[in-house]
Backbone as CSV, one residue per row, in Angstrom:
resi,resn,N_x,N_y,N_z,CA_x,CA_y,CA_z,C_x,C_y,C_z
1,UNK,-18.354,15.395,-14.259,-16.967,14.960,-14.175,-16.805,13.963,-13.029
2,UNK,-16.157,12.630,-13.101,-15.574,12.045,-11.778,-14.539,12.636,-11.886
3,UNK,-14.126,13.031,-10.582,-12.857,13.200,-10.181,-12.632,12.480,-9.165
4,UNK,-10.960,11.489,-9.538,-10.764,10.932,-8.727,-9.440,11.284,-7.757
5,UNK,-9.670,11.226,-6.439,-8.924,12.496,-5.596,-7.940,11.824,-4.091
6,UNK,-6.750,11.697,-4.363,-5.779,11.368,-3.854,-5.970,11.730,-2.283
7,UNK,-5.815,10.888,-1.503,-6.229,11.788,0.045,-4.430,11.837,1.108
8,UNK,-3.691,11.270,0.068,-2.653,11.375,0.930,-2.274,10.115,1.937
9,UNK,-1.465,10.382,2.978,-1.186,8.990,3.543,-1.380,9.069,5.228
10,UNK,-1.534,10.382,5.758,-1.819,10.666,6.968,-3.391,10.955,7.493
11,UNK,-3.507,12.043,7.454,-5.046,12.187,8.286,-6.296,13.199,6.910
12,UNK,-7.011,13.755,8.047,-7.726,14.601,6.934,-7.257,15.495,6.253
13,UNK,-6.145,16.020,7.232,-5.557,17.283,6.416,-4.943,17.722,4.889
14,UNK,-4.549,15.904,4.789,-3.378,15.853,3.745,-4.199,15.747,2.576
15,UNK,-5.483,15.837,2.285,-5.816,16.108,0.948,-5.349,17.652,0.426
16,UNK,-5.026,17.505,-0.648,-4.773,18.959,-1.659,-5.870,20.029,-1.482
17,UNK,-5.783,20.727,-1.294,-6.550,22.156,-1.416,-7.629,21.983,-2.715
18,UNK,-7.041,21.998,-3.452,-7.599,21.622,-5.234,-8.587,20.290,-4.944
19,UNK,-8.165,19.237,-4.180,-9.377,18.167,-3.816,-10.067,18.739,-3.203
20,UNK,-10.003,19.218,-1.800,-10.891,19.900,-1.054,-12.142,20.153,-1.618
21,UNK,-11.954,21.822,-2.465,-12.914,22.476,-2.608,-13.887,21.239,-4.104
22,UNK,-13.021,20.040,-4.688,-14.071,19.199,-5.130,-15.218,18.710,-4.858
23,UNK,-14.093,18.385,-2.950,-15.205,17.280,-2.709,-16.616,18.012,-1.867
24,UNK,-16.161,19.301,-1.585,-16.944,20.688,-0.887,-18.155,21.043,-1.814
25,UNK,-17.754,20.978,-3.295,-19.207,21.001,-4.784,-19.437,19.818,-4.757
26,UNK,-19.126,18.512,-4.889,-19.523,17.056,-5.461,-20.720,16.893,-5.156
27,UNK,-21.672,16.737,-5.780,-22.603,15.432,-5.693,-22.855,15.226,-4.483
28,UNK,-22.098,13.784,-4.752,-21.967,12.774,-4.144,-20.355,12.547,-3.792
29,UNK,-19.778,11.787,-2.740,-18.352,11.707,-2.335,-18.582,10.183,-2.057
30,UNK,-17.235,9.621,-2.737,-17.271,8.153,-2.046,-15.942,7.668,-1.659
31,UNK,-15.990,7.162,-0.894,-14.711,6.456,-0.340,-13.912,5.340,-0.480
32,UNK,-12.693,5.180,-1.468,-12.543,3.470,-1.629,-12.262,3.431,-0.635
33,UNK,-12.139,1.855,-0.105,-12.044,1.508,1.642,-11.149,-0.181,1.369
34,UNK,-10.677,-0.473,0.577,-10.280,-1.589,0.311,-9.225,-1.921,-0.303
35,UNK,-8.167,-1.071,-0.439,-6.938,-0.860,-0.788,-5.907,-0.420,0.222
36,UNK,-5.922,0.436,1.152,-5.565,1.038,1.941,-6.507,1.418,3.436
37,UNK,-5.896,2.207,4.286,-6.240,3.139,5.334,-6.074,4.107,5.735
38,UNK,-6.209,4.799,6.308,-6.209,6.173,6.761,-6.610,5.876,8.188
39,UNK,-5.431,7.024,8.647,-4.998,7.002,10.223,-6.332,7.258,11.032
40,UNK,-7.363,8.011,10.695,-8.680,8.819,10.863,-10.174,7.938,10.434
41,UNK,-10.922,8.719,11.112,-12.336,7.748,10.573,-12.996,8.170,9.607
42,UNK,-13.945,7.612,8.912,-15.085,8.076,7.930,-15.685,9.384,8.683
43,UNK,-15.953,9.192,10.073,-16.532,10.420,10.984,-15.555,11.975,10.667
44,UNK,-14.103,11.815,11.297,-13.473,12.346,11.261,-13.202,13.361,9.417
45,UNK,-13.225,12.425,8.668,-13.275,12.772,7.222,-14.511,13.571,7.236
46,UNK,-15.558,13.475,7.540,-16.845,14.217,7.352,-17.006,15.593,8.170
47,UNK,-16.760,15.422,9.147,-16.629,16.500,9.440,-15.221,17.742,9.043
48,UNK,-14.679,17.162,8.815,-13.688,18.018,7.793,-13.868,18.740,6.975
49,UNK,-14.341,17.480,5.891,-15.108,18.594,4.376,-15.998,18.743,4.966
50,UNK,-17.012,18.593,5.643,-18.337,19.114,5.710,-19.390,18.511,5.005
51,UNK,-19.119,17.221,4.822,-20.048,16.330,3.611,-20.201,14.836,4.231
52,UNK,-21.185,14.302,3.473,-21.240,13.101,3.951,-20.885,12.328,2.769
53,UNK,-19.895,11.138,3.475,-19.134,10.417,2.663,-19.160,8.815,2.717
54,UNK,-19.405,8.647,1.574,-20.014,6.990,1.484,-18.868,5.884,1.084
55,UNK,-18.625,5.171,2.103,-17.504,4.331,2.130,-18.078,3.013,1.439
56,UNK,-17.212,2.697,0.434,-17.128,1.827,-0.811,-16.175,0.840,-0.954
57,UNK,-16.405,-0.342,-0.655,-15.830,-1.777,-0.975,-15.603,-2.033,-1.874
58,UNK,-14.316,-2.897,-2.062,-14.101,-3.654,-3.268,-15.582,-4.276,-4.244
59,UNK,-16.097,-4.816,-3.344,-17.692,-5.395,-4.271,-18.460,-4.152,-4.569
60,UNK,-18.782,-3.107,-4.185,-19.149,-2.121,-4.548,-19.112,-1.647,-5.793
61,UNK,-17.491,-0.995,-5.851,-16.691,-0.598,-6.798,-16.999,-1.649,-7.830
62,UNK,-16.555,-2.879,-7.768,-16.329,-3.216,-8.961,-18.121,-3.792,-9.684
63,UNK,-18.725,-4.092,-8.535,-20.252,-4.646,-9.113,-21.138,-2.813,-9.364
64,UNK,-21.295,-2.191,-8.864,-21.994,-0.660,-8.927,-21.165,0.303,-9.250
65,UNK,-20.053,0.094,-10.275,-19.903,1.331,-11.019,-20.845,1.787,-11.240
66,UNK,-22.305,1.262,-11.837,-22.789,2.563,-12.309,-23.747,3.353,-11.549
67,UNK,-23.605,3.178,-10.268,-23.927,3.859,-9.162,-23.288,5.100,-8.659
68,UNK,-22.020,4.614,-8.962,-21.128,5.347,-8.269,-20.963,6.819,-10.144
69,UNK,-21.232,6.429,-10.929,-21.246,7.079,-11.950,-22.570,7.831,-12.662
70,UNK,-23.935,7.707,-11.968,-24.932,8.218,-12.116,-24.784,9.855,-12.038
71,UNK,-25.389,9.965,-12.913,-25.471,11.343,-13.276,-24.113,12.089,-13.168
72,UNK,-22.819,11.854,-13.498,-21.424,11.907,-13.565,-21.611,12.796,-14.665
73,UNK,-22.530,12.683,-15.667,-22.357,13.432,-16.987,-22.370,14.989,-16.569
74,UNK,-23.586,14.934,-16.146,-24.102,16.598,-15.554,-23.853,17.206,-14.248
75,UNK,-22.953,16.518,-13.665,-22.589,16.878,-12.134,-21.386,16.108,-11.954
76,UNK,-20.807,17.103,-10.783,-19.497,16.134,-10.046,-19.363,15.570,-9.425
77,UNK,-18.866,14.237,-9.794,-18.731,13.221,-8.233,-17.048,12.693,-8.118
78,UNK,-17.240,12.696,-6.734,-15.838,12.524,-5.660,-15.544,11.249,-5.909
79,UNK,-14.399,10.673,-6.203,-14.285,9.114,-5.629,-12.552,9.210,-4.711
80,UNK,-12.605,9.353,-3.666,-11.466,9.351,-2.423,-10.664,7.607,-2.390
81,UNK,-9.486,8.317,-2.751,-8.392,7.324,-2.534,-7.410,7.362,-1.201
82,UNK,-7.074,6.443,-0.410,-6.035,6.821,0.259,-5.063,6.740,-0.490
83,UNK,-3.762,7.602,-0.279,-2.598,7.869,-1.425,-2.861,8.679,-2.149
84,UNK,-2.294,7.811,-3.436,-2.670,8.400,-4.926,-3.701,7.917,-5.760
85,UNK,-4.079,8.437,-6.026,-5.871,7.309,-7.008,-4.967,6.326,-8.125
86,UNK,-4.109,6.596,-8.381,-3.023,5.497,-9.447,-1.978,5.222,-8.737
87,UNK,-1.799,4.706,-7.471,-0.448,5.051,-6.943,-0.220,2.901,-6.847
88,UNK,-0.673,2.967,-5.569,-0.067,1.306,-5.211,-1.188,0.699,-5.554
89,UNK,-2.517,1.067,-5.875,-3.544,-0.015,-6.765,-4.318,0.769,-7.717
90,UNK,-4.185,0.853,-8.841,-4.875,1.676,-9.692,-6.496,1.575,-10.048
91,UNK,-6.944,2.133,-10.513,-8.368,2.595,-10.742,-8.822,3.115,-12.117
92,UNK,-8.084,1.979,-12.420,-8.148,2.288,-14.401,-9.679,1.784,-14.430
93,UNK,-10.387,0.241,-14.308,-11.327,0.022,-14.464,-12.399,1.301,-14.475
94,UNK,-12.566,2.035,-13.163,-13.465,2.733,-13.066,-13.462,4.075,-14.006
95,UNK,-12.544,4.428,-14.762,-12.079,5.235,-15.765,-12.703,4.600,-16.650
96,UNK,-12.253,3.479,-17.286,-12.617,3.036,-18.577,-14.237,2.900,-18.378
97,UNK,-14.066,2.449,-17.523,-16.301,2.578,-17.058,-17.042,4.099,-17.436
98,UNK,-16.302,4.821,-16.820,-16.385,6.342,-17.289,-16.381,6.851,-18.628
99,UNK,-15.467,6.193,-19.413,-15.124,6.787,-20.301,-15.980,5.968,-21.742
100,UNK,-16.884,4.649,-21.518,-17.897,3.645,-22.142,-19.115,4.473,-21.389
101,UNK,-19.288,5.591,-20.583,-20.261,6.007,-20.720,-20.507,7.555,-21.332
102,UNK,-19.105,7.935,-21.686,-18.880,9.354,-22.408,-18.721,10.565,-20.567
103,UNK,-18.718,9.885,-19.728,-17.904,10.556,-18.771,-16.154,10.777,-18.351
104,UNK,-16.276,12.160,-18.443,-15.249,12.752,-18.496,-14.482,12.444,-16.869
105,UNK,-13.147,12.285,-16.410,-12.749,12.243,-15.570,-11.154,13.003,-15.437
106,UNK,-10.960,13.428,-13.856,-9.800,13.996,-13.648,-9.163,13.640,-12.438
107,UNK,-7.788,13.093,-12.731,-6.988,12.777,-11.351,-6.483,14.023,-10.457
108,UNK,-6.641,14.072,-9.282,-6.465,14.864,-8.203,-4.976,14.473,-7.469
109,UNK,-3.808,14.168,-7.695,-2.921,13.153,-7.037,-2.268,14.088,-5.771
110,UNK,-1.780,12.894,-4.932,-1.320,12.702,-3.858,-0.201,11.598,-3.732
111,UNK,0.115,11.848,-2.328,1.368,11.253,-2.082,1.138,10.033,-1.827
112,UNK,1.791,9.282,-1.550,1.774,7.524,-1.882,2.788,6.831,-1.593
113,UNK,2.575,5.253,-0.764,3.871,4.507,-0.333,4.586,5.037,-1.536
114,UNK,4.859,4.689,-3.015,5.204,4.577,-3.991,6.773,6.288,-3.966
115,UNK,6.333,6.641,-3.299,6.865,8.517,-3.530,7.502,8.235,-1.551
116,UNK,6.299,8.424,-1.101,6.723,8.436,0.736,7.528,7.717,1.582
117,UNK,8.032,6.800,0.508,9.189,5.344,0.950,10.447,6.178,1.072
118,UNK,10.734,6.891,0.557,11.593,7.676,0.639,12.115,8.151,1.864
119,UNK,11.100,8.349,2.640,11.580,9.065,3.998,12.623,7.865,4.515
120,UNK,12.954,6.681,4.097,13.931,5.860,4.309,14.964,6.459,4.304
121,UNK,15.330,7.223,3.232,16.399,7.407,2.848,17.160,7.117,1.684
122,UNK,16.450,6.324,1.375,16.883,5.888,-0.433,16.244,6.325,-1.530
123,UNK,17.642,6.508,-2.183,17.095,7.684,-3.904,15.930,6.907,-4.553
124,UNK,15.068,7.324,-4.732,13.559,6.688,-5.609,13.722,5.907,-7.280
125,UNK,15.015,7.212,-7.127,15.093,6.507,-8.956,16.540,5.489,-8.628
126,UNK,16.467,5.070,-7.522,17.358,3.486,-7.809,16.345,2.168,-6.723
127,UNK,15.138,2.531,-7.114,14.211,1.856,-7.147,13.949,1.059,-8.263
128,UNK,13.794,-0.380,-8.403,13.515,-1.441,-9.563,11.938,-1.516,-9.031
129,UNK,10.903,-3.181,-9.634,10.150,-3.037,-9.721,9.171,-3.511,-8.414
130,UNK,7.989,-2.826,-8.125,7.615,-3.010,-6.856,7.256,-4.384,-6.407
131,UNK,7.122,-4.702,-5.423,6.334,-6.349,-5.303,5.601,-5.982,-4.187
132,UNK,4.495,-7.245,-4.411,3.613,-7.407,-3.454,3.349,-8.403,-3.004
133,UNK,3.838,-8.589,-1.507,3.562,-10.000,-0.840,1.923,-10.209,-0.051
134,UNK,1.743,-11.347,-0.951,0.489,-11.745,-0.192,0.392,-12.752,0.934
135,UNK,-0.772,-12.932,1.848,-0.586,-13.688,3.109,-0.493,-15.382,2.165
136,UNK,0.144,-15.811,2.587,0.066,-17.366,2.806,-0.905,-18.268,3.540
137,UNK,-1.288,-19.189,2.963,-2.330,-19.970,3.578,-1.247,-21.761,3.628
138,UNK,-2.291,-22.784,4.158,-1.745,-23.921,4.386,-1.567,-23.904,2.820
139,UNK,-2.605,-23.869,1.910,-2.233,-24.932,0.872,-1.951,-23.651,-0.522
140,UNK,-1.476,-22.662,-0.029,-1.145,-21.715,-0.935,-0.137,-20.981,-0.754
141,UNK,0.814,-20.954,-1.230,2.281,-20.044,-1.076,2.955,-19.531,-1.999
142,UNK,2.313,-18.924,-3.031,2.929,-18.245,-4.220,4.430,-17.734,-3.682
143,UNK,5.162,-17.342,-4.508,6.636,-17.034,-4.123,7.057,-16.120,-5.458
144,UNK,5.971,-15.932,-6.299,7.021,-15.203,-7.636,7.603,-14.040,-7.510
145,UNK,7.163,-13.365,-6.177,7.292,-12.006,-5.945,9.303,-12.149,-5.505
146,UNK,9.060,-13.218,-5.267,10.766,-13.403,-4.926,11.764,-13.188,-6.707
147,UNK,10.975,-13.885,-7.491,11.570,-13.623,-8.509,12.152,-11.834,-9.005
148,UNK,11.399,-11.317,-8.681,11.349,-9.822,-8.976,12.294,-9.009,-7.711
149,UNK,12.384,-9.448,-6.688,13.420,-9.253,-6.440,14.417,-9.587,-6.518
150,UNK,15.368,-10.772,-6.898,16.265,-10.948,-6.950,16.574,-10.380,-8.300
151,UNK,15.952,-9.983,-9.478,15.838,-9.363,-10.705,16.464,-7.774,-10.020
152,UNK,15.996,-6.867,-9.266,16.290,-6.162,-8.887,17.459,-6.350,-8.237
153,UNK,17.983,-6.781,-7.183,18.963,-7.102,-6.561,20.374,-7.453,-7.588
154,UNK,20.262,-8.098,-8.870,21.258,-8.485,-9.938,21.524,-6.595,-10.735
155,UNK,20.431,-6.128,-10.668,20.537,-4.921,-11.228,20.716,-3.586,-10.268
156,UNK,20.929,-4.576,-9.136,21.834,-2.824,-8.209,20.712,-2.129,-8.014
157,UNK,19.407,-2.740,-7.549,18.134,-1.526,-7.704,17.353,-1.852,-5.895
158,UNK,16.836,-1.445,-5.546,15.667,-1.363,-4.292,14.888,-1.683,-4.822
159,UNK,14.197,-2.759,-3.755,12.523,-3.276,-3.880,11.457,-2.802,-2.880
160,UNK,10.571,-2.271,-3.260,9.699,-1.982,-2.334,8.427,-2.967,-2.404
161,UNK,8.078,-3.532,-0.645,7.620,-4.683,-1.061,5.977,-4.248,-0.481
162,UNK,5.123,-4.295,-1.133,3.589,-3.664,-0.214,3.014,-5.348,0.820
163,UNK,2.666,-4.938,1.519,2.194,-5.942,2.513,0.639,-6.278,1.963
164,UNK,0.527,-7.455,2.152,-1.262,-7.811,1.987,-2.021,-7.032,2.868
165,UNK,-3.104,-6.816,2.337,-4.347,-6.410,3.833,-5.838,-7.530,3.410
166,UNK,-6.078,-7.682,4.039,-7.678,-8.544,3.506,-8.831,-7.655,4.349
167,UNK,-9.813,-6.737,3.759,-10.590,-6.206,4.392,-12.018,-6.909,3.536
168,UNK,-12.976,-6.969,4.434,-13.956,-7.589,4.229,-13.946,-8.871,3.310
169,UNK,-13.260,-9.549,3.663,-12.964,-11.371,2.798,-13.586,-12.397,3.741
170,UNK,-14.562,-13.083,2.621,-15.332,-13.952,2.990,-14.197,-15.296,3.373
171,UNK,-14.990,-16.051,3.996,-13.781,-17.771,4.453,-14.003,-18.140,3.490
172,UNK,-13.272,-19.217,3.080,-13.889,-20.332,2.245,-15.170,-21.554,2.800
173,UNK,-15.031,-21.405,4.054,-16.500,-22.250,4.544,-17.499,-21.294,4.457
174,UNK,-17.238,-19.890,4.951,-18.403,-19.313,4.481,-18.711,-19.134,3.465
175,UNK,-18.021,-19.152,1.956,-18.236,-19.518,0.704,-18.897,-20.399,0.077
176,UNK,-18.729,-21.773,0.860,-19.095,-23.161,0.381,-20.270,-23.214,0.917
177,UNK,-20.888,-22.707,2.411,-22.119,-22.249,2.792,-23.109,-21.681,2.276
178,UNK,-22.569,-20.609,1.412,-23.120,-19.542,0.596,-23.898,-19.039,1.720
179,UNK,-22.883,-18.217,2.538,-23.259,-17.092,3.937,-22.688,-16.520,3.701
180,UNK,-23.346,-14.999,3.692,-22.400,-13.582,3.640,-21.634,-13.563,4.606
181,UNK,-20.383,-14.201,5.172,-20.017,-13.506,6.334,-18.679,-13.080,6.247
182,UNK,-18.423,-12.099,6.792,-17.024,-11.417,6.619,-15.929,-11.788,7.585
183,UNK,-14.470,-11.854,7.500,-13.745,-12.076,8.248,-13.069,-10.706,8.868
184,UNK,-12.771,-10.701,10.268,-11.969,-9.527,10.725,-11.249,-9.082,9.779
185,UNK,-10.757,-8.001,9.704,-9.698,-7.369,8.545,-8.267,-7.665,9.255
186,UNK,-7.498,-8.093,8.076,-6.050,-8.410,8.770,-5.066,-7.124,7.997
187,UNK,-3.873,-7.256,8.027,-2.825,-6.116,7.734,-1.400,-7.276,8.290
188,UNK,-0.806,-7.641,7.100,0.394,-8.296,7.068,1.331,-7.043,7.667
189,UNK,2.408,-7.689,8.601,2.662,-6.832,9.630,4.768,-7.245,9.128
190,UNK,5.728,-6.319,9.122,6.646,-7.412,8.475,7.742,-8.147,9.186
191,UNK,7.132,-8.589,10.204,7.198,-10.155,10.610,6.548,-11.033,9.997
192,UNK,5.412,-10.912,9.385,4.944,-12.194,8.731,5.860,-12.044,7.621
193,UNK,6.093,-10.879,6.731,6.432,-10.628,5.807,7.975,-11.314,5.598
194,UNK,8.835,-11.070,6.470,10.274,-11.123,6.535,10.110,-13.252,7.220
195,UNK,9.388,-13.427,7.658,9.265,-14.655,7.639,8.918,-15.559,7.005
196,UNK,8.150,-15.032,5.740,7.729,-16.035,4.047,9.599,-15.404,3.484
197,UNK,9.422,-14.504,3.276,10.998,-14.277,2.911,12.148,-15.275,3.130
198,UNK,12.141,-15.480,4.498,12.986,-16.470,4.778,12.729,-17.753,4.915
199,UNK,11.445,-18.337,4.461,11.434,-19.867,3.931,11.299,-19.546,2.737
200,UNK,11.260,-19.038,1.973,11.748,-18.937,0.192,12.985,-19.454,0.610
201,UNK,14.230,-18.497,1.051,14.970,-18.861,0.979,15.564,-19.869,1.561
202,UNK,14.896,-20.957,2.592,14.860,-21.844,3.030,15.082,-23.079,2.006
203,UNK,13.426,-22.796,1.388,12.842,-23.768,0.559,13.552,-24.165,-0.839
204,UNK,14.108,-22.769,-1.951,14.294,-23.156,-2.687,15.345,-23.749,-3.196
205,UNK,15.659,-24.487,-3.460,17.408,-25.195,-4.052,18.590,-24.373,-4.467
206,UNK,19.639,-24.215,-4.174,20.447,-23.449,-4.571,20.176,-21.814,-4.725
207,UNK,19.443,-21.734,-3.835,18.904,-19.836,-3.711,20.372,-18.735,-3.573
208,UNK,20.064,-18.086,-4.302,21.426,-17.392,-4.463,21.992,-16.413,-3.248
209,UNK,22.190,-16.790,-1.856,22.689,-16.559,-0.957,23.580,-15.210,-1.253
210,UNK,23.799,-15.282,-2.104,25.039,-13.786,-2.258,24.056,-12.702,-2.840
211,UNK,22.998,-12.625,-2.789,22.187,-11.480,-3.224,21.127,-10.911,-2.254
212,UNK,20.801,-12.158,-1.591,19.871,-12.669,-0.079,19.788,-13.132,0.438
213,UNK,19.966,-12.818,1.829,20.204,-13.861,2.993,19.763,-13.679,4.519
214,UNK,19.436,-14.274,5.174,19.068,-13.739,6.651,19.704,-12.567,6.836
215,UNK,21.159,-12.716,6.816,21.913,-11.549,7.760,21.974,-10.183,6.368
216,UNK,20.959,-10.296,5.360,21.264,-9.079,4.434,19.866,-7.873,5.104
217,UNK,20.348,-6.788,4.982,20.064,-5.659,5.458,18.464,-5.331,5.145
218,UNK,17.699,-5.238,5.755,16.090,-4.579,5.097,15.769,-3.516,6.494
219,UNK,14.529,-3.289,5.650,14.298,-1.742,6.058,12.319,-2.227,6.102
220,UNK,12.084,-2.248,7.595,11.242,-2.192,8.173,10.549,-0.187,7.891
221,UNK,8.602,-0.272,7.725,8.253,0.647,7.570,6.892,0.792,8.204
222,UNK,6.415,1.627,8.887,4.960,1.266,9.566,4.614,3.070,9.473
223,UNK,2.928,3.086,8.881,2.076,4.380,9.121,3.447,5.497,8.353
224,UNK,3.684,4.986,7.516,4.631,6.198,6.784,3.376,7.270,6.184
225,UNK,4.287,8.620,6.421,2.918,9.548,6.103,2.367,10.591,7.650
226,UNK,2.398,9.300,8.394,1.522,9.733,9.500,2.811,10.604,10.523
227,UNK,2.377,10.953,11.240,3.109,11.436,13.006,3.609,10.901,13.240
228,UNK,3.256,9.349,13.652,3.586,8.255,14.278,4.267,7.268,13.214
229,UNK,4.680,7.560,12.014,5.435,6.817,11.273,6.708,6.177,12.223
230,UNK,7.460,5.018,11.424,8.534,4.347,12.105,9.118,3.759,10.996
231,UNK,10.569,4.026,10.902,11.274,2.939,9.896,12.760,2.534,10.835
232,UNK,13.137,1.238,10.389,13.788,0.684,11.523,14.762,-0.219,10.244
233,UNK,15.770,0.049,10.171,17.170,-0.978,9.536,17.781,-1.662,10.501
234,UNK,17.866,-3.052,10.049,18.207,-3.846,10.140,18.025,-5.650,9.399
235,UNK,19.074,-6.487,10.072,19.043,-7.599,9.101,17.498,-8.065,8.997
236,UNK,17.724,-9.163,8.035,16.363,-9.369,7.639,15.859,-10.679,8.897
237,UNK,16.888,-11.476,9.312,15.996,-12.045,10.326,16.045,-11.391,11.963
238,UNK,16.443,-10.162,11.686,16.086,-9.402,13.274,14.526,-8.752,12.961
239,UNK,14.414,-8.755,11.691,12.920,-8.665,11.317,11.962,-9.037,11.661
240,UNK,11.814,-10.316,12.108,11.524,-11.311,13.000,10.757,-11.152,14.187
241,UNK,11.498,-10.361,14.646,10.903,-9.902,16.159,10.903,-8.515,16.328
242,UNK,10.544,-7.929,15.565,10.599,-6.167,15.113,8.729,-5.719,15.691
243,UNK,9.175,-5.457,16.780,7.442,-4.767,16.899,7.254,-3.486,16.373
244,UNK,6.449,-3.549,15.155,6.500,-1.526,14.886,5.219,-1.049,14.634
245,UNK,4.064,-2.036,15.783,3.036,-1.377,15.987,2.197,-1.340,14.518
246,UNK,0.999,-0.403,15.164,-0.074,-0.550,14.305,0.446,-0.670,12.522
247,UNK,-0.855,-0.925,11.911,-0.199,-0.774,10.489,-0.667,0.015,9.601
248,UNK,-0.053,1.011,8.825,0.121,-0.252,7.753,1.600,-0.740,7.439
249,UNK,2.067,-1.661,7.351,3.709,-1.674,7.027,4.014,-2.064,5.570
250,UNK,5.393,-1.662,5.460,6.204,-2.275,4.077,7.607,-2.316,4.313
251,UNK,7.723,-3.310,3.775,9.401,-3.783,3.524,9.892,-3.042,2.527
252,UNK,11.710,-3.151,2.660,12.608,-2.258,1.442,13.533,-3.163,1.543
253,UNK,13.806,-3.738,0.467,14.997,-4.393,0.481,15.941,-4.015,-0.189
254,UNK,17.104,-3.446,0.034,18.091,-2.298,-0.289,19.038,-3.462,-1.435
255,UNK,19.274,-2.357,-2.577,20.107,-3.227,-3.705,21.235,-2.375,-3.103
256,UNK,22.385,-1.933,-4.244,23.636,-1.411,-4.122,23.037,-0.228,-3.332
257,UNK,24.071,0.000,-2.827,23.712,1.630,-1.876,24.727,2.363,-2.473
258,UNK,24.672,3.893,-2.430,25.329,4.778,-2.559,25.388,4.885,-0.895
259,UNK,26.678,6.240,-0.924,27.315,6.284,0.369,26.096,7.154,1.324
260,UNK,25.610,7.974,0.512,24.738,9.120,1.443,23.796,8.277,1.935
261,UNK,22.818,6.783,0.751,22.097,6.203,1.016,22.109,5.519,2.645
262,UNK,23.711,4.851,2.653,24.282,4.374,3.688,24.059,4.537,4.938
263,UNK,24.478,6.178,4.583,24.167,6.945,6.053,23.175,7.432,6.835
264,UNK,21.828,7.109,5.764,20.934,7.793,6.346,20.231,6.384,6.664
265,UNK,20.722,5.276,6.365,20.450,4.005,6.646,20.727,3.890,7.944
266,UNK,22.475,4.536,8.244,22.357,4.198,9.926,21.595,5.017,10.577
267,UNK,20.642,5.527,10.407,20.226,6.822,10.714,18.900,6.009,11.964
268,UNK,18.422,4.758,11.140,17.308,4.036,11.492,18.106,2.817,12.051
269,UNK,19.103,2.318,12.215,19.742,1.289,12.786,19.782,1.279,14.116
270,UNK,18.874,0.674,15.016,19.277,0.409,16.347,20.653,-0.453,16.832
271,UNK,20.434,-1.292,16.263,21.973,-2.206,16.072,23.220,-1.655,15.732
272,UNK,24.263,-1.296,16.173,25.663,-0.606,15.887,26.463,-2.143,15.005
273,UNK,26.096,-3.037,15.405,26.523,-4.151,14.578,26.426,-4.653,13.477
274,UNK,25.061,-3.801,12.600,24.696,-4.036,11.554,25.792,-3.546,10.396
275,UNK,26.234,-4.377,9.410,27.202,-4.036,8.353,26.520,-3.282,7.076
276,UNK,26.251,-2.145,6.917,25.920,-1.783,5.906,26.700,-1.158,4.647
């Protein structure tokens, strides 16, 4: 059987009981490492379960599935998600890989930005559809993710926006070199985030100001899950200069509010000036 096994959004603890004793029989245990993080180390994880656990890259995963699926038929193997194993990046591929080799698989789930955004304060089911902002480069600035919110925003709904991370990404000179070399890992922080935001709305012609605007309300989010979580309301260009520390972060950009929503909005408002 693969089983693929949700680890939650905080430390070692927060895997399920029911994962646990998986990853305690498995095989083999592997770690995606390229979607997310966890507050804790590969060390820290190991000595927990009591196993040794093999941390797995995007190139990994997607070039050695069938590594990671060897002998899957007649034995169990672990594959560790931070979150949910389907939550903010899914893992259908490695299923359907599973399932073209007549291996059987089972989701283990856990909690997830997707569910844990909540600790905001806003009802989940007046959530529309998620977006994901990626970093910007000089000669690249996609913007469609703006489309999908303002889609939400016309329909009275919340956007939850996931931040880029780039872990182990080659340059493009080291590409054109053809040199393995990796770049530091980054984590879009939402100051960068709330600052592509506001040259969209800079940039585009007649941007519909009455749905979004500097002075409209968002909801700063960092290490949700963890101890040290932080969520912070306020306008979107006090966003700007919002230090909220390590990451991982995500934006919320609030559609219609209900009243309770409201209140638990001022709940995170440093600003008494903010109009919500």
């Amino acid at each position: 059987m693969l089983y693929l096994i949700g680890l939650g959004l905080g430390d070692a603890k927060d895997i399920t009981v029911k994962g646990l004793e998986v990853v305690r029989s498995a095989k083999r245990v592997y770690l995606e490492s390229y979607t997310s993080i966890l507050s804790v180390s590969k060390e820290a994880l190991e000595e927990f379960y009591g196993r040794e656990v093999v941390v797995s890259d995007r190139l990994f995963v997607e070039q050695s599935a069938d590594e990671i699926l060897e002998d899957a038929v007649v034995n169990d193997i672990a594959f560790l998600v931070v979150g949910d194993p389907l939550g903010a990046t899914t893992h259908t591929d490695l299923i359907l890989r599973a399932h073209q080799k007549g291996v059987k698989h089972r989701l283990i789930h856990n909690a997830s930005i997707i569910n844990a955004c909540g600790a905001a304060g806003l009802q989940l089911y007046n959530f529309g559809e998620i977006v994901s902002i990626p970093f910007w480069t000089d000669n690249w600035r996609p913007d469609s993710f703006m489309d999908k919110i303002l889609s939400n925003l016309r329909s009275g709904l919340h956007t939850l926006c996931l931040l880029d991370i780039k872990v182990k990404e080659q340059s493009i000179e080291a590409m054109m070199k053809r040199k393995v070399v990796y770049e530091p890992p980054r984590y879009m922080s939402v100051t960068v985030a709330a600052k592509q935001l506001l040259d969209i709305i800079e940039m585009r012609p007649q941007f519909p100001t009455d749905l979004l605007n500097d002075t409209s309300v968002a909801i700063a989010l960092a290490r949700i899950g963890c101890d040290n979580q932080c969520i912070k309301t306020c306008k979107l260009k006090d966003m700007l200069s919002l230090d909220m520390g390590e990451p991982l972060h995500s934006v919320i950009i609030p559609g219609k509010l209900h009243p309770i929503e409201t209140e638990m909005l001022r709940i995170f408002a440093d600003n008494i000036d903010i109009e919500i």
